[in-house]
N, C-alpha and C positions, 0 to 999 in steps of 0.2 A: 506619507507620500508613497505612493506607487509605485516600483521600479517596474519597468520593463525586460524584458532576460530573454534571454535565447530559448530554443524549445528543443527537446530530447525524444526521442524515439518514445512510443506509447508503449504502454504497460502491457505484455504477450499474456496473459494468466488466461487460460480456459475458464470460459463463465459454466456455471453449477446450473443444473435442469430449474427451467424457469426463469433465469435471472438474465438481464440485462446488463450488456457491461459498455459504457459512454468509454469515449478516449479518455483516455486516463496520458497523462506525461510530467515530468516534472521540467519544472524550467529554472536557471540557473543564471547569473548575473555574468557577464562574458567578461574576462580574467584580463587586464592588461591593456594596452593603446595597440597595441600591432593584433589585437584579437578580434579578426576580419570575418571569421564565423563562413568560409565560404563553401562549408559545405552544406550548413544552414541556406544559404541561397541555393544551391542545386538540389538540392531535397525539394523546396518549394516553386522549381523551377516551372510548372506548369501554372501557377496561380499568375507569372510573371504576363506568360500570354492570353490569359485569361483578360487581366484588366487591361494589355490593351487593346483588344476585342473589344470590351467595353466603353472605352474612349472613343475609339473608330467609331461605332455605333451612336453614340451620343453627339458624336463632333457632324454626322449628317444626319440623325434625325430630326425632321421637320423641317426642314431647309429646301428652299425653292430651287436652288441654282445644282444644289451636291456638288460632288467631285469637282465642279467646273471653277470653284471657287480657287481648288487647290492651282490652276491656271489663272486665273484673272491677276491675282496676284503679282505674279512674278514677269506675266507680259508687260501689266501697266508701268511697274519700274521698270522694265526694259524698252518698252515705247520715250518714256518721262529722262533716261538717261541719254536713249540714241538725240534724243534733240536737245539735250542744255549741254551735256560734254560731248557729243560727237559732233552731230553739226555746228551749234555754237561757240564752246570754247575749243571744238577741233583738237581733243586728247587724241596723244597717237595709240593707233591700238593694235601695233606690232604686224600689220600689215595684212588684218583680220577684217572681215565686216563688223564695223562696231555693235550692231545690233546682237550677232550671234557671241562677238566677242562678251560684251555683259549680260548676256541671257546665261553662259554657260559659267558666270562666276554666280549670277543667283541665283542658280540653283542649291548647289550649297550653303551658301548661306542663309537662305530662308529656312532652310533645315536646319539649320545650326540656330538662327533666330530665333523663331519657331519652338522648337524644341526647347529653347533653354527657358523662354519665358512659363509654358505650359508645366515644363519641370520643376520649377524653381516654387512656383505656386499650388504643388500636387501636394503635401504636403496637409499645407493649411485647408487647401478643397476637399480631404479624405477626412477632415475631423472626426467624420461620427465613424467611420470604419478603425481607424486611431484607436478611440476610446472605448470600443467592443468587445473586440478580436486581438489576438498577435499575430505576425504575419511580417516578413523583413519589410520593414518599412524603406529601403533604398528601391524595393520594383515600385514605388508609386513614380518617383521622378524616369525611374526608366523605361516604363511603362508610355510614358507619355511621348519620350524621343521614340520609343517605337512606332505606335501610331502614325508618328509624324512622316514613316515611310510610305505612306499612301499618299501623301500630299503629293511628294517627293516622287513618286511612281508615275504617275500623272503628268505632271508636269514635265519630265523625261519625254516623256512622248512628243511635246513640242517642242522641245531640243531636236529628236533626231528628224523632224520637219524641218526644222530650220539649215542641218545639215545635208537634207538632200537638195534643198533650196539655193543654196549658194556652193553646191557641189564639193561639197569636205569630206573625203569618203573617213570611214574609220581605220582605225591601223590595228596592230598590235596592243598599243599603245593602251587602248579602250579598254584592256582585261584588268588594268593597274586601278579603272574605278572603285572597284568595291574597296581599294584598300583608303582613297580619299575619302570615302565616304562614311569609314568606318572611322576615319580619324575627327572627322566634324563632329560626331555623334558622339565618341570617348570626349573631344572638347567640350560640348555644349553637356555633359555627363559631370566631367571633371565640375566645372561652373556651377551647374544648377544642385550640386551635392553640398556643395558651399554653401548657395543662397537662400534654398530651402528649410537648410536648416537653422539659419538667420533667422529665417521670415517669421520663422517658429515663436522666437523670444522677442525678435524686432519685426513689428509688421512695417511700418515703413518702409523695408527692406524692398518693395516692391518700386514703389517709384525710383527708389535705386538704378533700377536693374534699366527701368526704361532710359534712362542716360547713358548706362553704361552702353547698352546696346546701340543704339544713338553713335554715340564715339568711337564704340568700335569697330562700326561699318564703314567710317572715314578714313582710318588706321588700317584698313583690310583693303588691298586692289581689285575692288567690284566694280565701279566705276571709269579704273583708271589703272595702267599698267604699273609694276613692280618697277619699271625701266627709268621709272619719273622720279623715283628716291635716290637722291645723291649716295655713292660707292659709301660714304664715313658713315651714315649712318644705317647702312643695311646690317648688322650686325645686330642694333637696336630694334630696327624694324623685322627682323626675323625670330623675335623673341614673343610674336602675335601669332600663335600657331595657326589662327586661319588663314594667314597669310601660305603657310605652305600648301593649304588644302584648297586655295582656289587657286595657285599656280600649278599646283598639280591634276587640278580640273580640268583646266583650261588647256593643260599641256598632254594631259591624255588623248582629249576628243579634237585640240584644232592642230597640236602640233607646237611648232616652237622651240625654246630653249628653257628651259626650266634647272633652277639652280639645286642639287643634287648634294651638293657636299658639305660643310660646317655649317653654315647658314638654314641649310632644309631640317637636319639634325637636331639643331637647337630648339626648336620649332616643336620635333618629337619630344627632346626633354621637356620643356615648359609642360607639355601634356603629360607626360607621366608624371612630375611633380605636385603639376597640381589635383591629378586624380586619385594619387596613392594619398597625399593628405586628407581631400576631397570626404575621402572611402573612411579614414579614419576620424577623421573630425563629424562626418554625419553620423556612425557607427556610436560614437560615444557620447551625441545628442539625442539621439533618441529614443533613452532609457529614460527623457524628459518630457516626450513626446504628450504623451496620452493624459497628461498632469497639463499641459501649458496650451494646447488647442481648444 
């Protein structure tokens, strides 16, 4: 069987008149569970943006509607929500137009959705590049949450329509996005480092995933405020890291109160938890890779 290994700086030797000299390198099997190899990802850091270049490109070529797609999406669930929780079951929405109020939770979350499904299945979609080439196999999954920032770009746009629409000006507040956004992206990261490399041994793993997501859109306050979960169980309910990242969405661009202290925290933990494993658990599957696709 095949091992897969890390890759070593190429052979420097001056080629002799006449002679051709191919990359030469030797590659080595990466030593130990904590051997994260990150400098192996910085060396091949431009191949990272390269594929997702390449998914961008594929994700609108031949497509009638383009970019508009990355919009239709997130209005229809925010049309589809302003009328069964706002108007009919009448959720309070902290004293927000509910339309703008759930457009500005999904946006992240489609990014986080989005992302994680794309990710989760980059993997098994790259087989024949897999079994070719070496090349760190963790830019396939990240490669694809990248991409997913054009959707995400786009659809911004009629965000800040809607906020001149119902007169929301922006604050200070608004400069804190990049770092929500950055944290949806490490979660749907942490996740799809897990399931992709499931998917690998278990392909089932995929209808998995659409449950899961499923349920944890219901568990996340996209439709419906953080203010509706009884005091005893917010401890438990803050252990859903997207839960900090559309309260801190929401609290960037419309304002608010947004909970800052133990509760926001623990939120951060669960994400580094499950990414620092994530990193090691993918990291020491696949050396298995190019054998089981």
């Amino acid at each position: 069987m095949e091992m897969e290994t890390a890759a070593r700086p190429p052979s420097r030797r001056a080629p002799r008149a006449g002679e051709t000299t191919p990359y030469e390198g030797l590659l080595e099997p990466p030593s130990g569970w904590l051997s994260l190899r990150l400098r192996e990802l910085w060396e091949f850091r431009e191949l990272l943006f390269f594929l997702a270049w390449r998914d961008i490109k594929v994700r609108y070529k031949q497509t009638v509607l383009g970019a508009a797609w990355a919009i239709i999406g997130p209005v229809t669930s925010m049309v589809l929500f302003s009328v069964i929780f706002g108007k009919f079951a009448r959720l309070p929405s902290e004293g927000i137009p509910y339309p703008i109020f759930s457009y500005a939770a999904l946006l992240p979350w489609q990014l986080f959705s989005r992302g994680l499904g794309e990710a989760s299945a980059s993997v098994v979609a790259n087989q024949n590049m897999i079994s070719k080439i070496y090349f760190p196999r963790l830019f396939l999954p990240a490669s694809s949450l990248l991409s997913g920032m054009v959707d995400f770009g786009v659809a911004f746009f009629v965000l800040l329509g809607l906020l001149a629409y119902y007169q929301i000006p922006l604050t200070w507040r608004a400069l804190l996005l990049p770092a929500f956004i950055l944290l949806a992206l490490l979660t749907a990261m942490a996740v799809s480092m897990w399931i992709s490399a499931l998917n690998v041994r278990y392909r089932d793993f995929r209808y998995v995933l659409g449950f899961l997501v499923q349920i944890w859109l219901y568990a996340t306050p996209v439709a419906y405020s953080r203010t509706l979960i009884p005091s005893r169980w917010q401890l438990v309910y803050s252990l859903n890291p997207m839960t900090g990242v559309v309260d801190g969405f929401r609290w960037a661009l419309l304002g608010g109160s947004l909970e800052m202290g133990t509760l926001f925290f623990i939120s951060l933990a669960v994400v580094a938890v499950l990414f620092l494993g994530g990193l090691i658990y993918f990291q020491r599957m696949e050396q298995t890779f190019a054998d089981m696709v």
